[in-house]
VEXVO-496759 format. One line per 10 residues: number of its first residue (from 1); their letters; for each residue x, y, z of C-alpha. Coordinates in Angstrom, 2 decimals, padded with zeros to 5 digits, always signed. Example, Ala and Ser with C-alpha at 12.3 -4.5 7.8 and 13.67 -1.06 7.14 Angstrom:
<recs>
1 = AS = +012.30,-004.50,+007.80; +013.67,-001.06,+007.14 .
</recs>
This chain:
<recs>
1 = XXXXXXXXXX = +091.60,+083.12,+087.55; +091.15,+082.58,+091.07; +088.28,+084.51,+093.07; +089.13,+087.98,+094.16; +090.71,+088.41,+097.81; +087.79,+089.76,+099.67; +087.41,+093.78,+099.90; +085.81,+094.91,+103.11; +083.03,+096.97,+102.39; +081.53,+100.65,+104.02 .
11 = XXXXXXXXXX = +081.59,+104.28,+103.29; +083.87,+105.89,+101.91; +086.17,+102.16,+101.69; +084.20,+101.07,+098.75; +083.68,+104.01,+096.87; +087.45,+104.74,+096.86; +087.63,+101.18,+095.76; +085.29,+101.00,+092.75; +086.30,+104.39,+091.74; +090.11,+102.46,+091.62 .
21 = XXXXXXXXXX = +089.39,+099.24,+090.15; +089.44,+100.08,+086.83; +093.71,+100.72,+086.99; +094.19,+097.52,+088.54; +092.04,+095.25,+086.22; +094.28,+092.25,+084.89; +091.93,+092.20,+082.20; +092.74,+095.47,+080.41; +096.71,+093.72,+079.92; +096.16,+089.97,+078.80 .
31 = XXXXXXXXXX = +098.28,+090.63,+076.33; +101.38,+088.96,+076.90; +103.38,+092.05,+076.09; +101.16,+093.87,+078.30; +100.78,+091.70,+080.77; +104.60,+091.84,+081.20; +104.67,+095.61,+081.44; +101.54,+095.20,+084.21; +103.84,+092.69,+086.42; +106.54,+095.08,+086.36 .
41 = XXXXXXXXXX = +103.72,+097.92,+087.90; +102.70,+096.15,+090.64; +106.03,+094.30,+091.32; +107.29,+097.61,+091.06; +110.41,+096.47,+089.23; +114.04,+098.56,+089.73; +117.18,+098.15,+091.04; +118.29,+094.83,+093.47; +117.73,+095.63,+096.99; +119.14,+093.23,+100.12 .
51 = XXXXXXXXXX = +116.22,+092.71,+102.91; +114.52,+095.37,+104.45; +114.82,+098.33,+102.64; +111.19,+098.40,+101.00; +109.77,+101.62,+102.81; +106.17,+100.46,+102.09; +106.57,+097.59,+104.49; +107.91,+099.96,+107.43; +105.18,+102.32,+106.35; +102.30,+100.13,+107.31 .
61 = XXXXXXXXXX = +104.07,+098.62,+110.24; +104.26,+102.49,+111.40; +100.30,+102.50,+110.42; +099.60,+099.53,+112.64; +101.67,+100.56,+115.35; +100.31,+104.20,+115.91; +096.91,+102.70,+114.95; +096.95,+100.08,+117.86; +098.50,+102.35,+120.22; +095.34,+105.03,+119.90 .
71 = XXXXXXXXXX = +093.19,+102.16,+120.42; +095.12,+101.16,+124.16; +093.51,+103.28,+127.35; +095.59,+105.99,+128.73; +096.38,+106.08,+131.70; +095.73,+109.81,+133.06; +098.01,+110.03,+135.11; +100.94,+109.73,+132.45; +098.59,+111.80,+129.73; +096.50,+114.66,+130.97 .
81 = XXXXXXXXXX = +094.93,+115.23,+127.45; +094.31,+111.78,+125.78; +092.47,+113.49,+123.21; +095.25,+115.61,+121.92; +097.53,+112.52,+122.53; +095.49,+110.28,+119.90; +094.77,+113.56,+117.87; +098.63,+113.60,+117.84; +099.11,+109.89,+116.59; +096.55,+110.05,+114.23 .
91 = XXXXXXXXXX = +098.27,+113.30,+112.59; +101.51,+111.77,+112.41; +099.99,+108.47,+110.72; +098.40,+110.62,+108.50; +101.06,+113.27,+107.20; +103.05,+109.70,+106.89; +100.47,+108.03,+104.53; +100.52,+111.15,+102.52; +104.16,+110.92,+101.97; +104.58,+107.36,+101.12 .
101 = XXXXXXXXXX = +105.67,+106.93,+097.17; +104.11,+103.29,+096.82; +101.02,+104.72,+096.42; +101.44,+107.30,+093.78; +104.12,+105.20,+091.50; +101.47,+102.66,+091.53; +098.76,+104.66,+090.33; +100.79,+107.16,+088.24; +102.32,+103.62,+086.51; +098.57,+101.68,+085.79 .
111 = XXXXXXXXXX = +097.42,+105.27,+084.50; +100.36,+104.94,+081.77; +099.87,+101.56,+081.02; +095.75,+101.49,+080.89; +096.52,+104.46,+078.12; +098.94,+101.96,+076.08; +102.08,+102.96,+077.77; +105.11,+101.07,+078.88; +105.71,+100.64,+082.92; +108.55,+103.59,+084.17 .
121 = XXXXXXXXXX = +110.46,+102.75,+087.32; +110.69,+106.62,+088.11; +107.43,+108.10,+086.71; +107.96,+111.08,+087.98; +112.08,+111.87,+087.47; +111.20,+114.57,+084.89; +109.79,+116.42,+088.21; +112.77,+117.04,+090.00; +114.52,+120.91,+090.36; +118.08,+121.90,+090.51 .
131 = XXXXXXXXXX = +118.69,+124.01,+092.92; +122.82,+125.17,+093.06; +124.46,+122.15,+093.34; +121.38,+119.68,+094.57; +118.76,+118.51,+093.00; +115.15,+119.11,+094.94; +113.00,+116.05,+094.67; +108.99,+116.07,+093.24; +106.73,+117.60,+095.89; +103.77,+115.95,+096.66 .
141 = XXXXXXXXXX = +101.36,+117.99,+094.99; +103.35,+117.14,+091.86; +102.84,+113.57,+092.32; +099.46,+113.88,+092.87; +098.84,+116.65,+090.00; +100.68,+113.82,+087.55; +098.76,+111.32,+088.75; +095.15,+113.05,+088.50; +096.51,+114.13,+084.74; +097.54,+110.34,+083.74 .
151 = XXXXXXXXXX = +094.23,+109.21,+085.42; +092.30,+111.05,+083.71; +093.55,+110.20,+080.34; +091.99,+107.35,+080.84; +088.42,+108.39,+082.60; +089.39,+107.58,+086.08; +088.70,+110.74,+088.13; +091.90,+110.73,+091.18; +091.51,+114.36,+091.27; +087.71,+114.80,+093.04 .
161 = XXXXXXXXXX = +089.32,+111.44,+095.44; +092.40,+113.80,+096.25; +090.60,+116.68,+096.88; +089.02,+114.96,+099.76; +091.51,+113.29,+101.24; +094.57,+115.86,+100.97; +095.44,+118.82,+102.91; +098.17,+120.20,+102.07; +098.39,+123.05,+104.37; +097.37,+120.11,+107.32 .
171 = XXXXXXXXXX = +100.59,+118.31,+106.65; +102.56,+121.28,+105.80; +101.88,+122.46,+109.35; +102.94,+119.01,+110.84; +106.28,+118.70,+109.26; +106.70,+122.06,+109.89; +105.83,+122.30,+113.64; +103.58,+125.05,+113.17; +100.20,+123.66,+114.65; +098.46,+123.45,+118.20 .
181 = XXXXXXXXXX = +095.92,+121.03,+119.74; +093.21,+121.68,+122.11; +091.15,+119.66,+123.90; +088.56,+120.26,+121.36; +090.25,+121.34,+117.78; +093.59,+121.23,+115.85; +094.96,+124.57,+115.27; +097.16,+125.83,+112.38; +099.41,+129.01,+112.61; +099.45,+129.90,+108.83 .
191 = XXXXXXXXXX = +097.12,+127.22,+107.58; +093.79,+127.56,+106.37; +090.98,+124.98,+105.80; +087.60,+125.38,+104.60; +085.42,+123.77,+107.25; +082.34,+122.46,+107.01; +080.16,+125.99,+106.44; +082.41,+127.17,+103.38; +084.37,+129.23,+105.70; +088.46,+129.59,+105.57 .
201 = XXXXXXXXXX = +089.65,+128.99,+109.00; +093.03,+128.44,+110.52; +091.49,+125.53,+113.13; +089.55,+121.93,+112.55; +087.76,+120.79,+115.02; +088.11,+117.18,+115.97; +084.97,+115.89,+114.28; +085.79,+117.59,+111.23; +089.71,+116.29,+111.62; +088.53,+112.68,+112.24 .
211 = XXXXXXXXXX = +086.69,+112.70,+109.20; +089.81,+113.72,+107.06; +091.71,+111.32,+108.52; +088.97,+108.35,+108.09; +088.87,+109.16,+104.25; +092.70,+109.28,+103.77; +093.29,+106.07,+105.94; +090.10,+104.35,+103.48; +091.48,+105.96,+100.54; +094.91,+104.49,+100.93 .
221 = XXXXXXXXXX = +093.93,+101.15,+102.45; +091.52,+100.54,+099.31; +094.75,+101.15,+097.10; +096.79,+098.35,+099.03; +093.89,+096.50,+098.93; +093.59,+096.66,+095.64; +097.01,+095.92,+095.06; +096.99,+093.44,+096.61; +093.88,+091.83,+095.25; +095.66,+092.37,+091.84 .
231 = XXXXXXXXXX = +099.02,+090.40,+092.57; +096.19,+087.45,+093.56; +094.25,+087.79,+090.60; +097.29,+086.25,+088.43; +098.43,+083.28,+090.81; +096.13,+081.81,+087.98; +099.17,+081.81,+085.61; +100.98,+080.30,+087.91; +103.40,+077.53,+086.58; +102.94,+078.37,+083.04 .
241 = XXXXXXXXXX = +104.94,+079.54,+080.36; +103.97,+082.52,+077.99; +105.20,+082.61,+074.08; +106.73,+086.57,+075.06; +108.98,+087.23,+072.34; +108.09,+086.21,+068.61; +111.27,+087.74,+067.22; +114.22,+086.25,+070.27; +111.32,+082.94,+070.65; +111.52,+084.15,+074.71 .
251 = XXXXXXXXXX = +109.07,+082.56,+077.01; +107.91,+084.74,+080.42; +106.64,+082.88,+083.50; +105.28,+084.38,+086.38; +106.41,+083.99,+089.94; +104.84,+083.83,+093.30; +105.04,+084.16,+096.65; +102.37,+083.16,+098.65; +100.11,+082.54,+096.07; +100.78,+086.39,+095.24 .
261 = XXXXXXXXXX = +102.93,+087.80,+092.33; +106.42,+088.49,+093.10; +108.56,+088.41,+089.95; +108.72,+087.10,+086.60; +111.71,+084.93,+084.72; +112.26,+084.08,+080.55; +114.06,+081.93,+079.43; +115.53,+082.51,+076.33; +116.83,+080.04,+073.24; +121.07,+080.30,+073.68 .
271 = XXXXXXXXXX = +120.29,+078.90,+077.50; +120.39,+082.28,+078.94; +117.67,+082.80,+081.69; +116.12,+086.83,+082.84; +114.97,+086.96,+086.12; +113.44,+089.68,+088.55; +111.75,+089.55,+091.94; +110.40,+091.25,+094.59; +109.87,+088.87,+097.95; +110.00,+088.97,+101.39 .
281 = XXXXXXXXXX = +114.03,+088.42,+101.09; +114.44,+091.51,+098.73; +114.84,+092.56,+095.32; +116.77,+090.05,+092.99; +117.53,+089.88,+089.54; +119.39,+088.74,+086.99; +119.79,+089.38,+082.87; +117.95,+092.54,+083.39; +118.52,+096.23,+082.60; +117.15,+099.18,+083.71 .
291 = XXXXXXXXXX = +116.66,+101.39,+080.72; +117.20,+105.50,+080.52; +113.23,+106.01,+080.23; +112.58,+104.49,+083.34; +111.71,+101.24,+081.45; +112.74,+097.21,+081.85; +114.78,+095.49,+079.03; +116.42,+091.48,+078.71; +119.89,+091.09,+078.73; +119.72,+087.76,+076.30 .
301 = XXXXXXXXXX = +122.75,+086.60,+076.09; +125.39,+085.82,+073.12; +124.06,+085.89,+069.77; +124.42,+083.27,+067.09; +127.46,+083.88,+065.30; +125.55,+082.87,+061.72; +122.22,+082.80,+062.81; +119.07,+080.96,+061.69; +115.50,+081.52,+061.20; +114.09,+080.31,+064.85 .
311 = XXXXXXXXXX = +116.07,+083.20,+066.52; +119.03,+085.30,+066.11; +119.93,+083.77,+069.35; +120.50,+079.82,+067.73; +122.76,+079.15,+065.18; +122.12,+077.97,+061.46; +122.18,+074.34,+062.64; +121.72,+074.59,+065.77; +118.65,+073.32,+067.66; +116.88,+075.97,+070.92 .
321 = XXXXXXXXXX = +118.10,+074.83,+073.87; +116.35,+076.64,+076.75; +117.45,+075.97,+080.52; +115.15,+074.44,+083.08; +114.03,+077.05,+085.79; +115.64,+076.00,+089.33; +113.72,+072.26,+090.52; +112.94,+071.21,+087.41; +114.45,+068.82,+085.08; +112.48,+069.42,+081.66 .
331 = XXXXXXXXXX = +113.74,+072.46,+079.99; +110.71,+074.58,+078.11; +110.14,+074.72,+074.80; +109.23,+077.24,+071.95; +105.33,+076.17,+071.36; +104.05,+075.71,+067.55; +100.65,+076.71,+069.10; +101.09,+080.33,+070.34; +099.61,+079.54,+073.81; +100.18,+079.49,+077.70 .
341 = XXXX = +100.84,+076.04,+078.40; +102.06,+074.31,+081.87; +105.93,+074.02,+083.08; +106.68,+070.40,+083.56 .
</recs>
């Protein structure tokens, strides 16, 4: 394995990242059945999507942006209150944090699949309410209330991390328009927050409102981080192919972009290839289905009319023949030792 992207450190950055780490340790799914399940979490493997329409990427775009323009002097003459201006920014970047799924499908997925469970596309569809003739999607509290339960399952304690970084009557008064800023403190019509002295109170000051907004930027930073660091972690298996399936003799390699993990491909015995990826051009995929439960299945292709005992794939007397991934000429092969070995 390669060395680990560097994590910047500081309060509260690396405590919401060692508090993390365990969910995103390749080391807890080096099995290769696992392993496959953990590339499909942090690829975050679903339906094919052209270019553009990964929300994540215009989330942190929107981050940067608001972030860089608090950062540029205003001019008073255009903004009379260039506190309440950045206090402004900084409350929109943070109610849109809150809201973006990336985060929670990630951590609600590694929770399942550090307690033994398979990846789900849509881990939380069973949250949804009818209402007449629509259906309501999850609320965020949901998400998070799944999330802290799968966590904990496996003794990694979301909740307490939540708890400091989500208001839900802050963003609630946002969305809703129902908030005022001072020169001094935000103020919330029907809100309440417990401020620093234990008291419930329907304004935050700007000290105490900078530090909420600190920890939530931190706390989702150290997840992309982390994410990121993860998706790194496996460039070591680049250009190798895994023995996957035992019964179909289907081999899994691992694909990158930019040295980081962006898909995976098998190639299967009958010549038929399964492919999905997630890159800067989009979500592609081939040979794949997207099961009921949420999960990822193979298309593989015709089965052997009489088959033999390699694979129900390959006939009686018929040999494997596998297909060569695109820019190669050597097709892969079924190993008789049950180990990674290097594409040709």
């Amino acid at each position: 394995m390669p060395t680990d992207d560097p994590v910047p450190s500081g309060e509260p950055f690396q405590r919401y990242v060692d508090a993390l780490a365990p969910l995103f340790d390749p080391a807890n799914h080096m099995r290769v059945d696992r392993l496959f399940e953990f590339v499909c979490c942090l690829i975050r493997a679903g339906g094919i999507e052209d270019q553009g329409w990964d929300p994540i990427v215009e989330s942190a775009a929107l981050i940067e942006d608001l972030d860089k323009l608090s950062a540029e002097p205003l001019d008073p003459e255009k903004f009379q209150h260039p506190e309440r201006t950045r206090a402004r920014l900084a409350l929109l970047s943070y109610c849109h944090l809150t809201e973006a799924d990336f985060f929670y499908h990630v951590l609600a997925n590694l929770a399942r699949l550090r307690a033994g469970d398979k990846y789900n596309m849509a881990p939380f569809f069973d949250l949804r309410r009818q209402r007449k003739n629509r259906t309501i999607p999850p609320s965020l509290s949901s998400k998070i209330h799944r999330v802290n339960e799968l966590s904990a399952k496996v003794d990694v304690d979301t909740k307490s991390l939540f708890e400091e970084i989500y208001y839900k009557d802050v963003r609630n008064s946002v969305f809703h328009a129902d908030y005022t800023i001072t020169d001094t403190e935000f103020r919330m019509l029907d809100g309440l927050y417990k401020n620093s002295k234990g008291y419930l109170a329907h304004s935050v000051t700007f000290a105490e409102l900078d530090s909420i907004l600190r920890r939530s930027f931190a706390f989702y930073s150290a997840v992309m981080a982390l994410h990121r660091r993860a998706r790194r972690q496996l460039a070591g298996l680049g250009n190798k192919l895994l023995p996957y399936d035992g019964h179909y003799k289907g081999l899994l390699e691992l694909l990158f972009e930019d040295d980081l993990l962006c898909g995976f491909r098998t190639y299967w015995p009958n010549g038929s290839n399964s492919e999905f990826t997630r890159t800067h051009a989009g979500c592609r995929g081939a040979n794949t289905t997207f099961e009921q439960d949420g999960s990822i299945n193979f298309m593989v292709g015709l089965y052997a009319s009489k088959r033999g005992s390699f694979s129900p794939l390959v006939e009686q007397d018929g040999a494997p023949r596998y297909t060569p991934a695109p820019g190669r000429d050597k097709p892969p092969h079924w190993p008789d030792d049950l180990k990674a070995y290097d594409a040709e």
